[in-house]
N, C-alpha and C positions, 0 to 999 in steps of 0.2 A: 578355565574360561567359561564352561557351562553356569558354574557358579555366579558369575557376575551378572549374566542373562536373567538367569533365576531372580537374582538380588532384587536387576532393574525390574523383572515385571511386576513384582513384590511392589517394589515402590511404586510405581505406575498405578498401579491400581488401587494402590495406598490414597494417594494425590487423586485418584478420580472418585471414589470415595468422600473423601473431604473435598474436593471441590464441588460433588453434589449436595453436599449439606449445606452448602453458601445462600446466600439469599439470589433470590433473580435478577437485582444489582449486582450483588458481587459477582455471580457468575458469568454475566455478562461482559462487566470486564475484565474478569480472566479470559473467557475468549476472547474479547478484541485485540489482549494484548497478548494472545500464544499464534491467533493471526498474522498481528500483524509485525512478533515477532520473524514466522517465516518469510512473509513478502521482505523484510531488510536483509536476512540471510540467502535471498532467491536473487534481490537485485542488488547485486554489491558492484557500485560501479556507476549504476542508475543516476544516482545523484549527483556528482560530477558530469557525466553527460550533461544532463539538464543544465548545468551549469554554464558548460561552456556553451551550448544552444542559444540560450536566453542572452547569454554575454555577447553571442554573435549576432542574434534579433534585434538588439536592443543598439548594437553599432550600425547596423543597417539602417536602423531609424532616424537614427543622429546623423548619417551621412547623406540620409535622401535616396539611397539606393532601393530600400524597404518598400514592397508594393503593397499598398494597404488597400480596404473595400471597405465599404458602408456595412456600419451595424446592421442600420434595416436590411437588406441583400442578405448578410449572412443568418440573421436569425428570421426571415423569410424562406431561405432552402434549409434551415433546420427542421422549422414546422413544417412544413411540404414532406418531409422526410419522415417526421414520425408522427403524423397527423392519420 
């Protein structure tokens, strides 16, 4: 078992090695994509939510049930907010 730990830190630090020899481009997206590899394995599930959300938002609006507000109003208490 120890062995395998070994192995991986071995490789790990193999891979961080060679991902600092990348350019500033490539490095860059290697991070956005080990990022944002974790955020899909962190929210598994997420995206079906939303799905059905929007799917229920979007029948609200087609039956007139959907209470909607003025753009201006809402991006009037945005600025107000972080002004």
């Amino acid at each position: 078992m120890y062995g395998n730990v070994d192995l991986m830190a071995g490789t790990v630090t193999k891979l961080i090695e060679q991902a600092l020899g990348l350019s500033e481009r490539d490095r860059a997206e290697l991070a956005h994509r080990l990022l944002q590899s974790l955020e899909e394995s962190k929210e598994e599930g997420v995206e079906d939510a939303w799905e059905t959300e929007i799917a229920k938002r979007v029948e609200e609006v087609r039956n007139g049930t959907a209470i909607g507000r003025p753009a201006e109003d809402v991006f009037r208490e945005i600025r107000a907010r972080y002004q």
